[in-house]
C-alpha positions as CSV (number, residue, x, y, z in Angstrom):
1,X,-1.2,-5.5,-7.1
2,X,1.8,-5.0,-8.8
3,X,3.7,-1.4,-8.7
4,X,6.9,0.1,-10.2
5,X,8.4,-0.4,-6.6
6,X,5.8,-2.4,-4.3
7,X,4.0,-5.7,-4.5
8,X,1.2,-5.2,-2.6
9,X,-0.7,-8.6,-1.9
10,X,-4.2,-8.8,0.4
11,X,-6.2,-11.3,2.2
12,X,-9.2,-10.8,4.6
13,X,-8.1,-11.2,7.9
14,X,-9.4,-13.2,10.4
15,X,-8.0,-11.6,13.3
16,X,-10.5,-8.7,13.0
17,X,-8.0,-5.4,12.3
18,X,-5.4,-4.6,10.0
19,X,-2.0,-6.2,9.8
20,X,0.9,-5.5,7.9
21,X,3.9,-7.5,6.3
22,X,6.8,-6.2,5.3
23,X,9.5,-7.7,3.3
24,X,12.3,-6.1,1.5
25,X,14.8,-8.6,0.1
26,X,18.9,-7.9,0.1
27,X,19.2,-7.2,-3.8
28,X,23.0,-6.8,-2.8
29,X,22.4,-3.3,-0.4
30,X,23.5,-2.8,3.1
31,X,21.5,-3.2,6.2
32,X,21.4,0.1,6.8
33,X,19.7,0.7,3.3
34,X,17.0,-2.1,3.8
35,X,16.2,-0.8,7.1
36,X,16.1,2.2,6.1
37,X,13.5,1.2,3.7
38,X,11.7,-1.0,5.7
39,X,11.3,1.5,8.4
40,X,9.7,4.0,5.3
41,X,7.2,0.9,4.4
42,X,6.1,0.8,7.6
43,X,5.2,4.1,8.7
44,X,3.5,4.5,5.2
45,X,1.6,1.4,6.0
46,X,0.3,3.0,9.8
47,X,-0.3,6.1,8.7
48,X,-1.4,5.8,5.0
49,X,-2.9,2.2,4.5
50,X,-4.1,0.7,7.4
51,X,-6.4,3.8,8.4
52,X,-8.1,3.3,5.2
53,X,-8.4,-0.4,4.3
54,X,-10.4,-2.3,6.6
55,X,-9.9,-5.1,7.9
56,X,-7.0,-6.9,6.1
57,X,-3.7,-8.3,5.8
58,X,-1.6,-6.8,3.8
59,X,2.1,-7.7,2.5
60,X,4.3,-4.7,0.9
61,X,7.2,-5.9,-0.8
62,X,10.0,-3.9,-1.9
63,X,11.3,-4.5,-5.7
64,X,15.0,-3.3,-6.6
65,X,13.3,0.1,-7.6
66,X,12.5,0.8,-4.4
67,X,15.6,1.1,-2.8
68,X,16.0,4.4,-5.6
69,X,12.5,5.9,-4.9
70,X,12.6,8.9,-3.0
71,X,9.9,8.8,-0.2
72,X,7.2,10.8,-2.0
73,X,7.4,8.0,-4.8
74,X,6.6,5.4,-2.3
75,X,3.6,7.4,-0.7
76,X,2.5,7.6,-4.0
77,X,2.4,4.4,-4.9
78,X,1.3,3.5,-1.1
79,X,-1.6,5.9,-1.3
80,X,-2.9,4.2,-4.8
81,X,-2.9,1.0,-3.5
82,X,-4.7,2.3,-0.4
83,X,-7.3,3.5,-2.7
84,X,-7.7,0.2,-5.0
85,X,-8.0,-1.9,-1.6
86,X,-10.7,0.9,0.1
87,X,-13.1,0.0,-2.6
């Protein structure tokens, strides 16, 4: 799945829960900005995704528009790509 600030990419997974990737590339921002961001990712991804996908790997990568979003933008988009994978 494709988003304005996520690639969202799924597999079954064969160790029978959830997992999470999460990769946000430099794009020429400081650490503290990507781990900033990667720390947002990942609590979206425990509290929004994970309890409603299955059993699944999932990979969330940032794009350069995500290092912009404000963190109801990335919920957003986290919460629509729960939904796609829930069905």
């Amino acid at each position: 799945m494709r988003g304005q600030r996520l690639d969202i990419r799924h597999l079954a997974s064969d160790a029978g829960k959830a997992r999470v990737a999460v990769v946000v590339a430099k794009f020429g921002h400081s650490a503290v900005a990507r781990n900033t961001l990667k720390r947002q990712l990942r609590e979206l991804a425990r509290a929004r995704l994970l309890p409603r996908v299955g059993e699944v790997d999932v990979l969330l990568r940032a794009k350069r528009e995500a290092y912009g979003a404000e963190f109801a933008e990335l919920r957003d988009e986290v919460d629509a790509a729960a939904a796609r994978l829930a069905r």
